[in-house]
C-alpha positions as CSV (number, residue, x, y, z in Angstrom):
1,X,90.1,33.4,79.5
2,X,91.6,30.5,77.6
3,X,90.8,32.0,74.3
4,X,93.0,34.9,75.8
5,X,95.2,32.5,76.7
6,X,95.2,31.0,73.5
7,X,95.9,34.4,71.3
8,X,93.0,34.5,69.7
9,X,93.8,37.9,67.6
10,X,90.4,40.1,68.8
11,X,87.7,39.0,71.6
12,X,84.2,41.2,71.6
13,X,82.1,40.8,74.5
14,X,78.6,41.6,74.6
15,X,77.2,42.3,77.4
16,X,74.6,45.2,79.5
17,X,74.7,43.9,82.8
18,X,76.8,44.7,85.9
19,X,78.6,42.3,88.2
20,X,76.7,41.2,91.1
21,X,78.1,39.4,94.4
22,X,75.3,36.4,93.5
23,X,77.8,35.9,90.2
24,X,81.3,35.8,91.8
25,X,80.7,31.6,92.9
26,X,80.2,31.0,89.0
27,X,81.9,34.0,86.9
28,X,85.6,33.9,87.9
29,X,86.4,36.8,85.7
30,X,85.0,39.3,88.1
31,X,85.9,39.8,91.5
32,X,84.4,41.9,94.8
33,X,85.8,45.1,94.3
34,X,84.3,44.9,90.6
35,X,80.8,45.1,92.2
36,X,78.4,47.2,90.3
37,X,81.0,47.6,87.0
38,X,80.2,46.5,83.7
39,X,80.6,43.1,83.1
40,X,82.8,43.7,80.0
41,X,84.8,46.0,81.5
42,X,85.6,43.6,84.9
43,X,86.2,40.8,82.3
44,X,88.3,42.6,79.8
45,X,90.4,43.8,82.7
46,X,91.5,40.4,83.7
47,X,91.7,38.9,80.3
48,X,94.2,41.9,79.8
49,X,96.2,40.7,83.0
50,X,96.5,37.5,81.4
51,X,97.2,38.6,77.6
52,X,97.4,42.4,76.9
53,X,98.8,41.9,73.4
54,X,95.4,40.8,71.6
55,X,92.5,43.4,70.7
56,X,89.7,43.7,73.1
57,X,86.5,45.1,72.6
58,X,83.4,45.9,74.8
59,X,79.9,46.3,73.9
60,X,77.8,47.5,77.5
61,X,74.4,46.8,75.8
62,X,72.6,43.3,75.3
63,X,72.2,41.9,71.5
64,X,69.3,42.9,70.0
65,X,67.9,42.3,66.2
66,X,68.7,45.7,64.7
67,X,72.6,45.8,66.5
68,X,73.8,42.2,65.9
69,X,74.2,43.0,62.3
70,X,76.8,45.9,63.0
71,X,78.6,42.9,65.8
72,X,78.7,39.6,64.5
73,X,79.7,40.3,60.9
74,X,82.8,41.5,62.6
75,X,84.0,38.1,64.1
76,X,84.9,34.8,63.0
77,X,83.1,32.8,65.6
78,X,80.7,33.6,67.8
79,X,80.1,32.0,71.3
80,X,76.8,32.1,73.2
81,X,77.1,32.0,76.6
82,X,73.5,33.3,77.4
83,X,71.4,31.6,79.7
84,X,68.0,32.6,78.5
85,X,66.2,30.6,75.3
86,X,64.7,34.1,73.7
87,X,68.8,34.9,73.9
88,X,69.7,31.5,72.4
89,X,67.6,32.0,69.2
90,X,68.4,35.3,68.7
91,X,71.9,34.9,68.7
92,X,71.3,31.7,66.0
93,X,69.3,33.5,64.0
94,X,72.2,35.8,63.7
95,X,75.0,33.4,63.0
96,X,72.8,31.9,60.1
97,X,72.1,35.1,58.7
98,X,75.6,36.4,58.6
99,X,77.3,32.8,58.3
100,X,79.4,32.7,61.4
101,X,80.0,29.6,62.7
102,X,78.0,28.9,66.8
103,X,79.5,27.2,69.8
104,X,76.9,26.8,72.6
105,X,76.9,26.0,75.8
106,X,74.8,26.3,78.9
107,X,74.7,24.9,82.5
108,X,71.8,24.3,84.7
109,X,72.8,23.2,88.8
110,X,74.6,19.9,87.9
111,X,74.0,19.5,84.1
112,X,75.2,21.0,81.1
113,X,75.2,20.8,77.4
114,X,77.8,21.5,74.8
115,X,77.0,22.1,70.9
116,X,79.1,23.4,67.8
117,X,76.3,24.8,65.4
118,X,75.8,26.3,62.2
119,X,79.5,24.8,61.5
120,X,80.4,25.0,58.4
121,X,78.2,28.2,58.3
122,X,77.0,27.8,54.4
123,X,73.7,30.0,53.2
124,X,70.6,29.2,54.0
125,X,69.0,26.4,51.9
126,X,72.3,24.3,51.5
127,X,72.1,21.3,52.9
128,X,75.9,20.5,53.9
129,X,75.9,23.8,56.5
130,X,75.8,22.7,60.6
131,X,72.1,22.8,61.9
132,X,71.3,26.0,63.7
133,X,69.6,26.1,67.5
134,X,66.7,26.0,65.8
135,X,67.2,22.5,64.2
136,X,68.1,20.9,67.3
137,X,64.9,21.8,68.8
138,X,74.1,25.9,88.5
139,X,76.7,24.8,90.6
140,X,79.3,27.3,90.0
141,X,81.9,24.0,88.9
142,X,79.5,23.0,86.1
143,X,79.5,26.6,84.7
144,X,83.5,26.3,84.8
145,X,83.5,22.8,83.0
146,X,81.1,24.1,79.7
147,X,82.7,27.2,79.7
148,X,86.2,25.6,79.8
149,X,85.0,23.1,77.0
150,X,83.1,26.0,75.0
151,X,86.5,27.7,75.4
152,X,88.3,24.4,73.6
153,X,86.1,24.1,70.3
154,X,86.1,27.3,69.7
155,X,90.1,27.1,69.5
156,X,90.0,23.9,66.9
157,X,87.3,25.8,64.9
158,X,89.6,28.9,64.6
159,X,92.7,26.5,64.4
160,X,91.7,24.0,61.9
161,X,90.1,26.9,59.6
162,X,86.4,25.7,60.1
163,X,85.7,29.4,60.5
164,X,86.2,30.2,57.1
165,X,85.8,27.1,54.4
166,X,84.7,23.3,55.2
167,X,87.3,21.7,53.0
168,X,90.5,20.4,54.1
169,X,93.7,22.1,53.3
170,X,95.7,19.4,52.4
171,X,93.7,18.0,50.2
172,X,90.9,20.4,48.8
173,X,88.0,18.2,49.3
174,X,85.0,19.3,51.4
175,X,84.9,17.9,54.7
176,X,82.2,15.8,55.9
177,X,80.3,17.5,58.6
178,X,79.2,15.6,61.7
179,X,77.6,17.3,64.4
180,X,77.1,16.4,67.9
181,X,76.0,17.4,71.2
182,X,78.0,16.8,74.4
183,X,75.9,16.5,77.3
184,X,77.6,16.8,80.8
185,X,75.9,15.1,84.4
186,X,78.1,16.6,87.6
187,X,76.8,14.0,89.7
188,X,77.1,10.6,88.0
189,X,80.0,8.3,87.8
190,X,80.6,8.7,83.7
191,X,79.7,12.4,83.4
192,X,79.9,12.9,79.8
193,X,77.6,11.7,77.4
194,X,78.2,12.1,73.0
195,X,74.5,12.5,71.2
196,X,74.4,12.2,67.2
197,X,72.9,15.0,65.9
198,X,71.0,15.3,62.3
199,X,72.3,18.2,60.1
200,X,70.2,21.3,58.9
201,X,66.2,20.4,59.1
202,X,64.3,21.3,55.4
203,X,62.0,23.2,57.1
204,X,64.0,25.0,59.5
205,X,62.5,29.0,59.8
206,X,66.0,30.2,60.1
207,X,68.5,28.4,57.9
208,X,66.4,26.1,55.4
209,X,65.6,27.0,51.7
210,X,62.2,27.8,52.7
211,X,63.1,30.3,55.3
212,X,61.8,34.3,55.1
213,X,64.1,35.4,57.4
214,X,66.2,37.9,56.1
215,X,68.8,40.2,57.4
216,X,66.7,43.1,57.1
217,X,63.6,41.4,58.8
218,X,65.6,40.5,61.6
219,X,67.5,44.0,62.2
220,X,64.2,45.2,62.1
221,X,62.2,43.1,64.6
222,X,60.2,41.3,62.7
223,X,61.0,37.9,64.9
224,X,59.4,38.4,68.7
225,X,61.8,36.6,70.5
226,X,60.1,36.7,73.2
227,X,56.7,35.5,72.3
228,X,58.2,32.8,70.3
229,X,59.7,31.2,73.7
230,X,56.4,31.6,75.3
231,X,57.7,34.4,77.5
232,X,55.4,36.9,79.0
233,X,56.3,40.4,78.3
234,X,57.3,42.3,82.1
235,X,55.8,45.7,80.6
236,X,52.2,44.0,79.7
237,X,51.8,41.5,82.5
238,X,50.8,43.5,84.8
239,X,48.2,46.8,85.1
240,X,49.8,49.9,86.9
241,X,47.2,49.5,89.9
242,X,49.1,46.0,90.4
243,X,52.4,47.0,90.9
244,X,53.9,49.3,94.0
245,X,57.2,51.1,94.3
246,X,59.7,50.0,97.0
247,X,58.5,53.3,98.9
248,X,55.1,52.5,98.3
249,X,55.5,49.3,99.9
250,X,57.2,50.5,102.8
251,X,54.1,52.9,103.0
252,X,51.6,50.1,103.1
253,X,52.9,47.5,105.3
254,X,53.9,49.0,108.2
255,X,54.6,46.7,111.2
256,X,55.9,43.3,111.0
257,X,55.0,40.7,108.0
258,X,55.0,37.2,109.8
259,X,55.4,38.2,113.1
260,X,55.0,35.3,115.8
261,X,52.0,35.3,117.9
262,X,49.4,37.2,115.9
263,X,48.2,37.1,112.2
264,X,50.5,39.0,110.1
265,X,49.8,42.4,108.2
266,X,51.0,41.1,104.7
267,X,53.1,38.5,103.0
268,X,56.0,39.1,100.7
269,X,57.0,36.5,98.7
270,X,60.8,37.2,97.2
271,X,61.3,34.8,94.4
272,X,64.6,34.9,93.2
273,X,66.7,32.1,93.5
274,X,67.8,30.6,97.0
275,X,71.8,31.9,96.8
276,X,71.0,35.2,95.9
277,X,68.4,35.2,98.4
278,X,71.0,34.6,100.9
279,X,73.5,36.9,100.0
280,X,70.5,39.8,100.4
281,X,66.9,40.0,101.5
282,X,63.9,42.6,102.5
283,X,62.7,42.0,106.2
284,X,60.6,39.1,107.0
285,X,60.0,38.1,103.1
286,X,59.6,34.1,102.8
287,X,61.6,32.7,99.8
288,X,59.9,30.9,96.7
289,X,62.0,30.6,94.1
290,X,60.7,30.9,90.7
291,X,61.3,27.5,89.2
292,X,59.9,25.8,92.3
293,X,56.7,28.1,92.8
294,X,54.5,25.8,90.0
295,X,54.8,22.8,92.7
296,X,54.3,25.2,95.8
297,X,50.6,26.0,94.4
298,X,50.2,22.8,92.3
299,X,47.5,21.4,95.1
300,X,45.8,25.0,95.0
301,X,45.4,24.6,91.3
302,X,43.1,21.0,91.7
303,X,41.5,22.6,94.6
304,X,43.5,21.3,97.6
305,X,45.3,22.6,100.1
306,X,47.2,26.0,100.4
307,X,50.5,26.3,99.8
308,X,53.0,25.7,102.9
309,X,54.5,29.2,102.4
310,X,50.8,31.2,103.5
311,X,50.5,31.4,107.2
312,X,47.3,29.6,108.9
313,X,46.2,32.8,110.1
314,X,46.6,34.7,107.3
315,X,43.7,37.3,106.9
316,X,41.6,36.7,103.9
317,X,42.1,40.6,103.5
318,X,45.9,41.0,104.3
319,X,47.5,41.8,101.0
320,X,50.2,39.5,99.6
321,X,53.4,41.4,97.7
322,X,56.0,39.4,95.3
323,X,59.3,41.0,94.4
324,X,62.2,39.5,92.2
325,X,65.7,40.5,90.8
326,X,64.5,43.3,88.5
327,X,60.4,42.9,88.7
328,X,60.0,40.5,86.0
329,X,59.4,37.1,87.8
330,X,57.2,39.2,90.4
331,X,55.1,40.1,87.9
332,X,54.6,36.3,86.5
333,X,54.0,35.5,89.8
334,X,51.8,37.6,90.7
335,X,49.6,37.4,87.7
336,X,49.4,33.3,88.3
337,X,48.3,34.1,92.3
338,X,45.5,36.1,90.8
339,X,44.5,33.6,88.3
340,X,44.5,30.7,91.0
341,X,42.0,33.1,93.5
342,X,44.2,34.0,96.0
343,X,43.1,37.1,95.9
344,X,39.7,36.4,97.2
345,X,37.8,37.6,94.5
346,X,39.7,41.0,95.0
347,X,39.4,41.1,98.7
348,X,43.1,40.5,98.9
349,X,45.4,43.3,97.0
350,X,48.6,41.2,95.4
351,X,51.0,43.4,93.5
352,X,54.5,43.0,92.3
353,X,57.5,45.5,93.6
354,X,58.2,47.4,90.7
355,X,61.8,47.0,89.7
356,X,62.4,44.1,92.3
357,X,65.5,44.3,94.4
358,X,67.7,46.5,92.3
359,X,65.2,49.5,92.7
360,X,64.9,48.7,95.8
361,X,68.8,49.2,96.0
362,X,68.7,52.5,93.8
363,X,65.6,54.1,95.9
364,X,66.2,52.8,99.8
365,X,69.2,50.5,100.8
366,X,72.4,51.4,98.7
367,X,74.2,49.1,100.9
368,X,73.0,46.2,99.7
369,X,75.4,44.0,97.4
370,X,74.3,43.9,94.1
371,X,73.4,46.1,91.5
């Protein structure tokens, strides 16, 4: 919004996703009656409230390899405002490839981090071009002061020329290039913290001299995002056998899941996080998010005691089901109950809901409020 503010001639947004209630605390471009629309459609509808005179232009589909090289060779500057690492080095990848300048931020509950990379964007191999994300190795307010300071580099970039050449204008001479990393603490009395960081590494896969990335490697996949972050695929992590529909669920637990009195008939574990667990949830399931579920079985893993969230008279045969956003955690989740016998040597079924919560949505509660 303040680049809108700020005239910045043409603003593409990338972006597949639709606006959920969870995002509303922490996206302040969309509102409630924009529930369910495309993100870049809700955003460019109030950027245009604030500045219809500049070009906007939406792209309802995420980044991938083979499109970012018909996106980004369109735009001066390119700002990643992801918050997934397979996202992050994609998008790098791209700026180094077609020399566009990177500002980065990200936020995390009460911590954030601000970075200007690949700035001056120069070709691979020379040395005087910004390090890529590769180099360098949420309260809703936090997200509102990177974005806000994101917002602000990428104005002196664009204002001092940055974007196109690394010498001054006055003077002709090439402009030294220091790069640092701002790193933000929401809950400390000096918040703000300034890290030196090294320029472009020599043996860098993306932007050193040595690299083999090309831009026809990359539009064509040969990077695996995903399995470089150490990501498990959703489509291979589980077998078909594992994994029940919403219906199918409904089908095979009827009666109560932790009823009080007498054992319960099955456990469902929803593991999204605990604010979008609140705003929606499927009868009776217990709630373990996903970054805390590691320490919720760490004990079970050295062979001590069960985690707090199974019941004490829970059925050695009583099957346990895991659902998620979009039935991509589920499936990690699952796979790691299996692995740590909590299925009883197959005794116990444990599957995943296939397509979490949104397919849920789509197939039994429309009413719910998200997408």
């Amino acid at each position: 919004m303040y680049l809108a503010g700020a005239g910045v001639g043409t603003i593409g947004l990338v972006d597949g996703d639709v606006v959920e209630a969870s995002n509303l605390h922490r996206q302040i471009a969309h509102s409630t009656e924009r529930v369910g629309m495309f993100k870049v459609d809700s955003a460019i509808a109030s950027l245009q409230g604030l500045n219809p005179t500049i070009t906007y232009r939406p792209y309802r589909e995420h980044l991938t390899p083979s499109t970012a090289g018909s996106i980004v060779p369109q735009y001066d500057l390119v700002l990643d405002c992801t918050d997934h690492p397979t996202s992050r080095y994609l998008i790098s990848d791209a700026c180094v490839l077609y020399q566009k300048p990177l500002v980065f931020a990200s936020a995390l509950q009460t911590h954030g981090q601000l970075m200007v990379m690949n700035c001056p964007a120069r070709p691979q191999g020379e040395r005087d071009g910004g390090p890529c994300y590769r180099c360098g190795g949420i309260l809703g307010p936090v997200v509102g002061v990177m974005g806000v300071l994101q917002a602000l580099e990428a104005i002196k970039i664009l204002a001092s020329g940055r974007h196109e050449s690394p010498v001054a204008p006055a003077t002709g001479e090439t402009v030294p290039a220091q790069h640092h990393m701002l790193l933000f603490t929401g809950h400390v009395a000096t918040p703000f913290r300034s890290v030196r960081m090294a320029g472009r590494k020599k043996t860098c896969f993306a932007c050193s001299a040595e690299s083999t990335l090309t831009k026809e490697s990359y539009a064509e996949g040969a990077v695996d995002y995903v399995q470089f972050c150490g990501v498990v695929r959703p489509a291979d992590a589980l077998r078909p056998e594992e994994r029940v529909s919403p219906r199918e669920y409904l089908e095979r637990t009827r009666g109560p899941a932790i009823p009080g009195g007498e054992p319960p008939n099955h456990l469902l574990l929803d593991v999204r996080e605990a604010e979008h667990f609140a705003v929606a949830s499927l009868d009776d399931a217990v709630n373990v998010p996903y970054r805390k579920f590691g320490e919720s079985v760490a004990a079970v893993a050295t062979g001590g005691a069960p985690p707090t969230w199974l019941p004490a008279n829970f059925a050695p045969s009583a099957p346990i089901f895991v659902v998620c956003r979009q039935g991509e955690d589920s499936q990690a989740v699952t796979r790691r109950l299996k692995d740590l016998g909590l299925d009883k040597g197959g005794e116990r079924y444990i599957g995943d809901i296939k397509g979490g919560m949104r397919a849920w949505k789509a197939d039994i509660d429309p009413t719910l409020p998200f997408t």
